[in-house]
N, C-alpha and C positions, 0 to 999 in steps of 0.2 A: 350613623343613624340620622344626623340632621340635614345633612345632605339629598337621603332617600327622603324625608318630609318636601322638603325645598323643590326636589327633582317634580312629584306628585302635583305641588300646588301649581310650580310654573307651567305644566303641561295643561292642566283645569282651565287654567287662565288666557291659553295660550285657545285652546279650542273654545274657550267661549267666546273668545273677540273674532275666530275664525267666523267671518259672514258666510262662507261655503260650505264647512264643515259642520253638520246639525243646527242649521240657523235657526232662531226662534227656540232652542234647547238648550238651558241650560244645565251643564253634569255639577254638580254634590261629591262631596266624599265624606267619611267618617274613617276615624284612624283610630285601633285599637291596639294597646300592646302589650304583645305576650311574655315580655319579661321570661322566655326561654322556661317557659313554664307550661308543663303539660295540663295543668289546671286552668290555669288564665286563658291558654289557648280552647280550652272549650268552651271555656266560659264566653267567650267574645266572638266564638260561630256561634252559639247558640242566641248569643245579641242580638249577629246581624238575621239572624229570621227570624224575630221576636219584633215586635210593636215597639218603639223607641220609649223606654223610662222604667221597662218593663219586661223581664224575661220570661215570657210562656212560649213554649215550644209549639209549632204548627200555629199560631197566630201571631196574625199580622195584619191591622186596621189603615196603616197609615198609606197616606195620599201619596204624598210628596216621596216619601224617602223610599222611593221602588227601587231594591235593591237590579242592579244588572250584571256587574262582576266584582269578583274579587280581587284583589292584588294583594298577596302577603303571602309571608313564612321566609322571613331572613332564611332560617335552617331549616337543613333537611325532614328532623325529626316534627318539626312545625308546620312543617308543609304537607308532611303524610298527616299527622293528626286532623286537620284543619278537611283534609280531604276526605277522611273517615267520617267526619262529623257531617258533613255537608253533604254526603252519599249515603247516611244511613236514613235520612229523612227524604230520599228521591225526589228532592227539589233538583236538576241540573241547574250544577252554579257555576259558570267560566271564571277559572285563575290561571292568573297571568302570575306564575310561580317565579320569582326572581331569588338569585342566590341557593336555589334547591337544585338537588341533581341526584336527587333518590331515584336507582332503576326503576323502581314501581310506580313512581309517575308516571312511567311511558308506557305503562300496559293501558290500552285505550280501552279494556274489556273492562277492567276494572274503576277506574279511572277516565272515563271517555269527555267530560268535559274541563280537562289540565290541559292545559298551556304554558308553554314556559319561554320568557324570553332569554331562553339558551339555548348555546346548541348541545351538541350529544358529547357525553363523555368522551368519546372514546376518541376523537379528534385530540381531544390534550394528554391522553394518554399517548397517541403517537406523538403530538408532539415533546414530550417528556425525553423520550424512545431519541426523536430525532436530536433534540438537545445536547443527550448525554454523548450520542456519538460525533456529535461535528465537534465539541472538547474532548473526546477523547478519553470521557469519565467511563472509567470502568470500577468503579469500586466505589459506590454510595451506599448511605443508609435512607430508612422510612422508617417515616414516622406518621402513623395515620391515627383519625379518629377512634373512639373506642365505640364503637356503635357497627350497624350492618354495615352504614355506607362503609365506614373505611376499611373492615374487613372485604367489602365484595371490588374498592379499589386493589385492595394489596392483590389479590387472587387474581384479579385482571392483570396489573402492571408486572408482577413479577414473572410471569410466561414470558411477555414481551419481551421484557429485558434478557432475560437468559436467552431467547431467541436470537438475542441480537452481542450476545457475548457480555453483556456485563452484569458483571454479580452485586446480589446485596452483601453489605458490612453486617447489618444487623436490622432488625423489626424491632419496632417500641410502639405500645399506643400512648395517645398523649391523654395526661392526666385532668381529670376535673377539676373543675373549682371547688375545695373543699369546706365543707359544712363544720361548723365549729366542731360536731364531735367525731370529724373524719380529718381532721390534721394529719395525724399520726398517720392515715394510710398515705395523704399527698405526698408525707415525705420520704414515706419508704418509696412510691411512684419513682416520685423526683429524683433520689439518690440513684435507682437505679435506672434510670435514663438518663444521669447526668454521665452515670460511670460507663452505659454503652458508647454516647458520644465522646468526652473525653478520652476513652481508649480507642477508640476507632484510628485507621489512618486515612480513613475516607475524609474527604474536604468538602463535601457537595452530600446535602442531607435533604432528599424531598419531604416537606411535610403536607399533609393530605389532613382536609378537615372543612368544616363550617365555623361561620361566625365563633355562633356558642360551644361547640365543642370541643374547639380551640382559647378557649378562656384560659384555662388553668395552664396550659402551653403556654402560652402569652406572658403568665403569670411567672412562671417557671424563668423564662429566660428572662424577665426582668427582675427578677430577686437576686439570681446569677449574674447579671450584668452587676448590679449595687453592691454586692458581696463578695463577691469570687476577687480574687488575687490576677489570675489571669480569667477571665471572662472565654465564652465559648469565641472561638472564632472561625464558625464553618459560615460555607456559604450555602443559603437557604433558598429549595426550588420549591415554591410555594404554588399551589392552585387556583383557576376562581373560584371556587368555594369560597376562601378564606381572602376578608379582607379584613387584613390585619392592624388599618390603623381605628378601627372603630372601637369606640370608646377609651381610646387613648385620652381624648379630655378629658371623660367621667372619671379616670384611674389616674389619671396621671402617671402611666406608665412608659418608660420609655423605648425609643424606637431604634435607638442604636446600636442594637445587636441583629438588626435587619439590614446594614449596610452593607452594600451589593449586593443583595439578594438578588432573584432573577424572581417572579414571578409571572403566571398566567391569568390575562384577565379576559373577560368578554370583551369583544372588540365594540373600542368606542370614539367616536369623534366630537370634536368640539361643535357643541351644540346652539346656531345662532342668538344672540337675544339673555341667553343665560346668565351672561356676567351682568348685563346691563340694568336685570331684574333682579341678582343679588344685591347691587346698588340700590337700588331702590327701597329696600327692605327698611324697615322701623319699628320697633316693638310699638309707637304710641299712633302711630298711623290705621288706619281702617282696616288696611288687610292682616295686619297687626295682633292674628289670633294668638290665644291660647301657647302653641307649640313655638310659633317665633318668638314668644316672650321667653318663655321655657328658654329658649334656645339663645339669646342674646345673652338673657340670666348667669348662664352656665360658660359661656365662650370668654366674652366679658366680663364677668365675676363685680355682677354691678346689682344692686336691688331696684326694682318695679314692683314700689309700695303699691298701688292700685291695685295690683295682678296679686296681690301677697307672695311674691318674689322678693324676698330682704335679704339683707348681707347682714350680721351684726359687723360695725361700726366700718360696714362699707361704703362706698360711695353710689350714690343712684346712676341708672344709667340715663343717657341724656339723646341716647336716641340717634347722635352722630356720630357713634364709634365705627369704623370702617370693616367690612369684612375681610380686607386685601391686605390690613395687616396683621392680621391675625395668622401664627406660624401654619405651614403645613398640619400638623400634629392636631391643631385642634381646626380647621377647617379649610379646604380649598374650594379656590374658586372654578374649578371645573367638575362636570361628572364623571363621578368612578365608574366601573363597570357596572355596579349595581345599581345606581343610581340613574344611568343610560337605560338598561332594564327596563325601569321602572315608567322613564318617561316613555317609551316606546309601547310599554303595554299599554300605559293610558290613552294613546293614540289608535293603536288599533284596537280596543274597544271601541272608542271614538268612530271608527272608519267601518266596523262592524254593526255598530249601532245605524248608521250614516246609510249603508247598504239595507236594513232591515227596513228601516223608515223607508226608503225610497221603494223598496218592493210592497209594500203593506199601500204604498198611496196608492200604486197602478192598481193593485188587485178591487182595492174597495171603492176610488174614483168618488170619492168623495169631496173634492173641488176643494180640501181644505191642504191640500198639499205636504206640507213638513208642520202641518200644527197639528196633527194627532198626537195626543197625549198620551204621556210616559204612562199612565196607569192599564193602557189596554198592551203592553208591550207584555207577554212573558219572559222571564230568564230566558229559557231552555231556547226558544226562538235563533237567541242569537248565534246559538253552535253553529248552523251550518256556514251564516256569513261571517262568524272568526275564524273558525276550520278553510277559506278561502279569500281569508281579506290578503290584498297585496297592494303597497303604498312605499311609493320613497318620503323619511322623513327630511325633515329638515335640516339635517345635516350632510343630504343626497347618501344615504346609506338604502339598498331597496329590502326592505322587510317583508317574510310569510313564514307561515308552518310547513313545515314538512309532516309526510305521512303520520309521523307518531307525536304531532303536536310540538314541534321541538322549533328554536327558530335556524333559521340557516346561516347566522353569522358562524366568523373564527374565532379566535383568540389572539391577541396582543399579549407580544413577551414585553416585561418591561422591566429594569433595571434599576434597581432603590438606591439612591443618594444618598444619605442622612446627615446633616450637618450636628454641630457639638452642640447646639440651642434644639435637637432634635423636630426640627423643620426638615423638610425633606422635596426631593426632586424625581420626580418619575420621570425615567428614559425612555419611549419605546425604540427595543434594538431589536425585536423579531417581528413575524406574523405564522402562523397553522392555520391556513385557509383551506378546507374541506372540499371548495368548490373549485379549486388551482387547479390544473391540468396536472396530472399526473407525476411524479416529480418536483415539481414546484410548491407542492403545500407548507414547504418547511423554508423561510428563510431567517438568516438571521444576520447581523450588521456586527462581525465578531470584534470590529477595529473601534467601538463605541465603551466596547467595556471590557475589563482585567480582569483572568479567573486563575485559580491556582487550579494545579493537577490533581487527579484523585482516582489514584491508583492503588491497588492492593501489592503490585509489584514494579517498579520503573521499566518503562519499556525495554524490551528487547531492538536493537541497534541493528540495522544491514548489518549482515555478517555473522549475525547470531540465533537462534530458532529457541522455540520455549521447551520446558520438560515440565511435564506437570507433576506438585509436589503432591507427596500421597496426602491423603486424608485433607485435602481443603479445596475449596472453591477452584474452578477451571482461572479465576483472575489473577490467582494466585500461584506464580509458578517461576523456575528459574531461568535464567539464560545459560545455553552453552553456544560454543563456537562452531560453526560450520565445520562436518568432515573437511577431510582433504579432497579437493575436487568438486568441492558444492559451493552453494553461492546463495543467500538471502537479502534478495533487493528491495527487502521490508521493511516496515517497524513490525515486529511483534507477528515475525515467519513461524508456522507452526510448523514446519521442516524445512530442509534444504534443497535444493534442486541440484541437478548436474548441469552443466554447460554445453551446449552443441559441441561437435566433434572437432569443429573448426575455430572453438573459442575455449578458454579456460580462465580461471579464477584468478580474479587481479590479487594483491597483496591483503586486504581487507576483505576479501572475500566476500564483496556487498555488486559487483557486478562480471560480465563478461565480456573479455579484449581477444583482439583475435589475434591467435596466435601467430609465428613468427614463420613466413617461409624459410626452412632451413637446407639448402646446398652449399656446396663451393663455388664459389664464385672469384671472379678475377678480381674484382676488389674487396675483397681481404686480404689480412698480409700472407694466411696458409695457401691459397688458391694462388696469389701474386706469386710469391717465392719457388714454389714449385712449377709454376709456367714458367719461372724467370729459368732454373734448369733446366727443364726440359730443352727450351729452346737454346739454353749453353749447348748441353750435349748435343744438340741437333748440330748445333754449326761446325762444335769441336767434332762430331763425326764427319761431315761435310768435306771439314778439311783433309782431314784421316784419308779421305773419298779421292780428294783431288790431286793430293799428294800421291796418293798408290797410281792416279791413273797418269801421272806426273813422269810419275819414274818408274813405269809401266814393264820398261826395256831391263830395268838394273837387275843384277842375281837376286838380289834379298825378294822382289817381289816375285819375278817368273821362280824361283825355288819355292814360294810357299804360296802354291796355286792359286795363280793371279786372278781368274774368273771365279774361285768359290770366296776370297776375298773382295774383289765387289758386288760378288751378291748378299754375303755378312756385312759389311758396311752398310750396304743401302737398306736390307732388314733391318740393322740396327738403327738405323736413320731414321726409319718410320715406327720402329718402340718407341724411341722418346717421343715424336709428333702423336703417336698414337695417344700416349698418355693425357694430349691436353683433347683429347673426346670427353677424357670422366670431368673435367672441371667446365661451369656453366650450369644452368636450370637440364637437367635431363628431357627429352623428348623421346615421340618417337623412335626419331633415326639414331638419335644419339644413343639412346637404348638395347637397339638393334646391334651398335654398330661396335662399341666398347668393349664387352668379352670376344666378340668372333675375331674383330680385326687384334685385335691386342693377343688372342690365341692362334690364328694362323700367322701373324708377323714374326711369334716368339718361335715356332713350329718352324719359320725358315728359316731362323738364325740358329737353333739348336739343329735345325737340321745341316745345317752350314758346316758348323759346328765339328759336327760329327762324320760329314764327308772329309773332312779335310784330316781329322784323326784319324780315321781309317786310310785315307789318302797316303800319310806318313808309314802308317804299318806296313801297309803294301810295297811301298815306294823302298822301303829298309828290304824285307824279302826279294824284292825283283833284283837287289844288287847281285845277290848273291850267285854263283856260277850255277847254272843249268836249272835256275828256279821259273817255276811255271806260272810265275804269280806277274811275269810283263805283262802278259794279254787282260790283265784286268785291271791296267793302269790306262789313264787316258780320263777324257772330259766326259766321257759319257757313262762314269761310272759315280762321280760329284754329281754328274745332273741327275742322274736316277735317285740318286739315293735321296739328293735335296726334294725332288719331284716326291718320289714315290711317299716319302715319312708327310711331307707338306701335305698331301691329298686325301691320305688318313686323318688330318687336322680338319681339312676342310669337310669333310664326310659328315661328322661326329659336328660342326658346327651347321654343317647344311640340315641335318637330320632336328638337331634341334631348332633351329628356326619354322622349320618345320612345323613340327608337332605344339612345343611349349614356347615362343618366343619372348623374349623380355621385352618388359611394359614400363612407362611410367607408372608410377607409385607414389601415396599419399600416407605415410605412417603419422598417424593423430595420435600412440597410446607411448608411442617410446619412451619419448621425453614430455616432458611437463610444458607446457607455455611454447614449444614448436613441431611446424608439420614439417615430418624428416623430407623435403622430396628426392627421391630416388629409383632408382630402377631395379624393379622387381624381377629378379632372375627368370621367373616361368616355370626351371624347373633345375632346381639346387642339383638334382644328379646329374642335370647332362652339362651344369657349370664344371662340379668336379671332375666331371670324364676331360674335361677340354684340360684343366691345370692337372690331374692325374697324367694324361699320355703327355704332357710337356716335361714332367714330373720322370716320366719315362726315357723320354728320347735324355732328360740332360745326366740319368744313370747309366744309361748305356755308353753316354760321350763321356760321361766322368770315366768308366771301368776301364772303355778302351786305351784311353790317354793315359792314364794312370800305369797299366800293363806296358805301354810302350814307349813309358818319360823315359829309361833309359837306353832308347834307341839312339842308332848316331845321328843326330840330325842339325843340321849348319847350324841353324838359330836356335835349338833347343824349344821349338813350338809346342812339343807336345808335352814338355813340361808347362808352359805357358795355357797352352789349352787345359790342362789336369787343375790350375792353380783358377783361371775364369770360372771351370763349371762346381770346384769348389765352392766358390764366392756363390754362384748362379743357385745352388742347391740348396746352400744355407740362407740366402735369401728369401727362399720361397719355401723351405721350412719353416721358418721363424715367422714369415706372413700368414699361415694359417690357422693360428691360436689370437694372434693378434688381430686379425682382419674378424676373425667372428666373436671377440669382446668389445669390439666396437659398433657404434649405432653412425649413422647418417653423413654427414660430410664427411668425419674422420676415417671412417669406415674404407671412403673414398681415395681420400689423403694417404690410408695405409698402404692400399692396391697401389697408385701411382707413386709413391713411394717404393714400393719393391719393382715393377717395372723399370723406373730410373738407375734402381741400384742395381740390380743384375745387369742390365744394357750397358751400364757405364762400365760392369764388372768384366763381360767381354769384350768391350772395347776397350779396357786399360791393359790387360792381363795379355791380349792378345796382339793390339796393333802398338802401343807404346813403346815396346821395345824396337819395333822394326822403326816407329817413327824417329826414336832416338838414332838408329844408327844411320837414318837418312838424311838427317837434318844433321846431325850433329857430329858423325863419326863417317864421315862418307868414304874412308881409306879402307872400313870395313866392307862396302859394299864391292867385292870386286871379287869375281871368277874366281884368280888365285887362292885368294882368302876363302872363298868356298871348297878350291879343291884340298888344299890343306889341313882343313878342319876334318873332310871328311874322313881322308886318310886317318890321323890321327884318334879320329872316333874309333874306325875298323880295327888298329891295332889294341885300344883299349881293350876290344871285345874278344 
């Protein structure tokens, strides 16, 4: 309060010494106070338009004291009153309304000469809004006025917030300063706003309110701070409405249940000149009125006998006590928001009045320039130049009304200190500039000050999504874990997501890795090991090759048809090489090239196979006397048959390439965390048609071989052929349960897997033996020994 006195006088003093500003004019004030009392406040409108000593309504004699504005109404309720009074008697009175922010000041219909050096509510309601979300507060409580203002704040703010996801804990209005025989209700008030906050688990409490209407608030938490065991310890998001260290002298209440607070004030700057004239100040000095005696009196706690200001058995004050040491609590040396206010309206009255003068000289050209006197000035006059005064004060801040009389400043976030001597430090760590570009109007300096969390439930983690619990507020809700396959790269996911096709969910399930290309490949040890075979048996066939063409001349080979034997070896030769097509990234060609070549290569060795089995059958019948089966012995009866069975293979592969050819292929669903790459058949029947007639030709070389193992024959081949296409059958039975319960490389590894083991299986069963008896029993290979066996066969039979 004595700060707003101080702010007033310095301003007075400041435009009177101004030689530009109303030169030759000097401004007056009179200060009345309404002791938050709806009576005193009428009483002292009806003063100031009364004749001074003297209160008659609609007279007014005096010269000197021509009233021109008003400046008052700490609070809201003081501010409308003072406005009703002053409107029902249709004098226009301009007030420069400081610390009010009653809606109803802004109806200019109503209301048409209010001024107010503030800006509009609704700026610190978003910035409330932006507050709560850059901490991350979702779960506070309000506590507002108990009057319209703070009912038409709550009805504003709480849309907001639910807009913007955060809920209230609870609504409280705050209590009055109780009247001796309203105790008993403050403390039923009391207890139960002590018990909403104490249970709450919100940590961040806005309170909303005026000066005076927040008394008994004030009151509350200082009884609780001196009393309570553990004292409240939220942090408090205070308004400008409410400035809460005032009459902390007169109460001697303490301020230390205000530390860290965050409060909004009207934006204000240090104001040149002002400390230098709080220096200056002296109760016994000339300027030395009334209210600075008052005012030293009380800070001081000193008696000014003259003033009838006494201490019993105090000490006088001596008039060099300093202001600068006097704690925060009971004075600072700079101006508050309200107290900036106040200097700023007195100015642009100043600057209103300044523009009237100057237009009243041109009009009436009366040569006396700026010494027209205050008595020919009406009130009402000066609406239109305050409604358009514009002026940078002295602190380079630029000052005007906007449309509905409001001023166009922001708001200062500021941060409360409090020390254990309850002195205290104001931070500014924000700004809610209205007039910011877009985006910008909300900043705040989070690295200046420490807030705790104030949540209804602990956030939800990447990896986790919320569920909402029945019957309570949207803040309040559980965390579950991501299905399987989804992913929350959140805090506080209100579901899960699925991952692109080509990514899937790391371990924690809080992002997306791309999954794994998955083939065979030569560096692995399954892709290594199996090339490393293959290319064995290539060479161990190879040799097979060069040996038969070696000893091309000897019985054992020309007896067991030397030509359909190098055609079986070099088929067999290109199964194994065949095999290493499946291993590598699949293309194309490779695609293409894998079933066909791997189905007519096997189509000539079974058909080899099976020439040469019949070849035996034949070859037994022709022995025989007058049998008619010579004419269909010979090479051209192995080539047909090889030829003819081989060209049905290639048919039944050309026809599918054809039509449905196999593709690279990108399986994303098979396996979890890899893309299978592999080669998509085209068309599943016309694969099995190709392993079905392979399936065929090695039943028919089995049946025959098998019908004719006990033919006579030197080396006993066509037992050897009966024992191969055994090995060859069960191979590729056994491959086709196993090859379609497997997915992607293995799938692979099984195929080239049974191609190795059947090829090795005709190459061991069939040319082994003959290799052994060439290498290593060479006494067996001779004519003789052929003719002899055979004999001996014939008599068996």
């Amino acid at each position: 309060m004595w700060g707003h006195v101080l702010a007033l006088v310095f301003a007075i003093n400041k435009i009177n010494q101004d030689p530009e500003l109303l030169p030759n004019i000097t401004l007056g004030f009179r200060i009345y106070e309404s002791f938050f009392s709806a009576r005193k406040t009428y009483e002292s409108s009806f003063t100031l338009l009364s004749t001074r000593n003297g209160m008659i309504p609609n007279y007014n004699c005096d010269t000197q004291d021509k009233l021109s504005a008003v400046i008052g109404g700490l609070g809201s309720e003081t501010s409308l009153q003072m406005a009703t009074i002053l409107g029902i008697y249709k004098i226009p009175q301009v007030r420069i309304s400081y610390g009010s922010f009653h809606a109803m000041l802004s109806d200019k219909f109503q209301f048409p000469s209010v001024y107010r050096m503030l800006p509009n509510e609704e700026p610190q309601s978003l910035g409330l809004v932006r507050l709560m979300q850059h901490f991350r507060w979702t779960w506070v409580g309000l506590i507002a006025s108990d009057d319209d203002s703070g009912e038409k704040f709550v009805q504003t703010l709480k849309p907001m917030l639910i807009r913007n996801s955060i809920c209230v804990a609870f609504t409280e209005r705050a209590p009055h300063v109780p009247s001796p025989s309203m105790v008993h209700v403050f403390r039923e008030q009391t207890s139960k706003l002590h018990s909403s906050i104490s249970q709450t688990k919100a940590e961040v409490i806005v309170v909303y309110g005026d000066t005076d209407s927040l008394l008994g608030f004030k009151l509350f938490l200082h009884t609780n701070y001196q009393t309570a065991l553990t004292p409240i310890g939220k942090v408090w998001i205070t308004t400008a409405q409410w400035d809460f260290t005032s009459y902390i002298a007169l109460n001697r209440w303490t301020l230390k249940p205000f530390h860290g607070a965050l409060s909004f004030a009207v934006h204000t700057k240090e104001v040149p000149g002002f400390r230098d004239f709080l220096r200056t100040l002296n109760p016994y000095q000339p300027q030395g009125d009334i209210f600075i005696q008052r005012f030293w009196h009380t800070v001081f706690n000193c008696s000014i006998p003259y003033a009838g200001l006494t201490i019993k058995g105090g000490r006088n004050c001596s008039g060099k006590e300093e202001l600068e040491s006097l704690p925060g609590s009971d004075f600072e040396m700079k101006m508050s928001g309200q107290s900036y206010s106040i200097y700023n309206g007195v100015y642009a009255v100043a600057h209103a009045l300044h523009a009237l003068y100057s237009s009243k000289s041109k009009k009436e050209a009366t040569g006396k320039g700026h010494l027209l006197e205050l008595q020919n000035i009406q009130p009402w006059e000066l609406h239109p130049f305050l409604k358009n005064v514009r002026f940078n004060n002295s602190a380079g801040d630029k000052l005007y009304f906007d449309e509905n009389g409001e001023s166009s400043a922001g708001y200062n976030i500021l941060n409360w200190i409090v020390f254990p001597n309850d002195s205290f430090v104001r931070v500014e760590v924000g700004h809610m500039d209205p007039r910011a570009p877009v985006g910008q109007e909300f900043t705040i300096n989070e690295r200046a000050i420490t807030v705790p969390r104030s949540v209804c439930t602990e956030s939800c983690h990447p990896g986790y999504f919320r569920t909402v619990r029945e019957e309570e507020p949207l803040c309040c809700y559980n965390c579950a874990p991501c299905p399987e396959g989804t992913i929350s790269n959140q805090t506080d996911a209100d579901h899960c997501n699925k991952c692109p096709e080509d990514r899937y969910p790391n371990r924690d399930q809080d992002k997306c890795i791309p999954k794994i290309m998955d083939f065979l490949s030569y560096e692995e040890p399954l892709g290594f090991i199996l090339a490393s075979f293959a290319l064995l048996f290539s060479l161990l066939t190879a040799l097979v090759l060069g040996m038969f063409i070696k000893h091309r001349d000897t019985p054992i080979v020309r007896a067991n048809n030397r030509e359909l034997s190098y055609v079986l070896l070099f088929s067999l030769l290109l199964c194994f090489l065949c095999s290493l097509v499946f291993i590598g990234r699949p293309g194309r060609v490779t695609c293409l090239l894998r079933q066909t070549a791997f189905g007519v290569i096997f189509s000539v060795s079974v058909s080899s196979v099976l020439a040469k089995t019949i070849t035996v059958v034949l070859a037994f019948k022709a022995t025989k006397p007058g049998a008619s089966m010579r004419k269909w012995l010979g090479r051209r009866l192995a080539s047909s048959i090889v030829v003819s069975c081989s060209l049905i293979q290639v048919g039944i592969c050309a026809v599918w390439l054809g039509t449905t050819p196999p593709f690279p292929d990108l399986d994303m669903k098979s396996e979890a965390g890899h893309i299978l790459v592999q080669c998509n058949e085209g068309s599943n029947i016309a694969f099995y048609c190709v392993l079905g007639y392979m399936g065929f030709l090695a039943i028919v070389s089995f049946t025959v071989a098998f019908l004719a193992r006990k033919l006579p024959d030197t080396f006993n081949e066509a037992k050897f052929i009966t024992f191969s296409m055994l090995v060859f059958c069960s191979v590729w039975v056994s491959f086709i349960p196993t090859y379609l319960s497997t997915k992607g490389k293995y799938m692979v590894a099984v195929e080239i897997f049974s191609i190795l083991a059947a090829s090795a299986g005709l190459l061991g069963c069939i040319f082994i033996p003959k290799c052994y008896i060439i290498v290593l029993r060479p006494e067996l290979n001779t004519r003789e020994q052929l003719v002899m066996k055979s004999k001996s066969g014939t008599q068996e039979l």
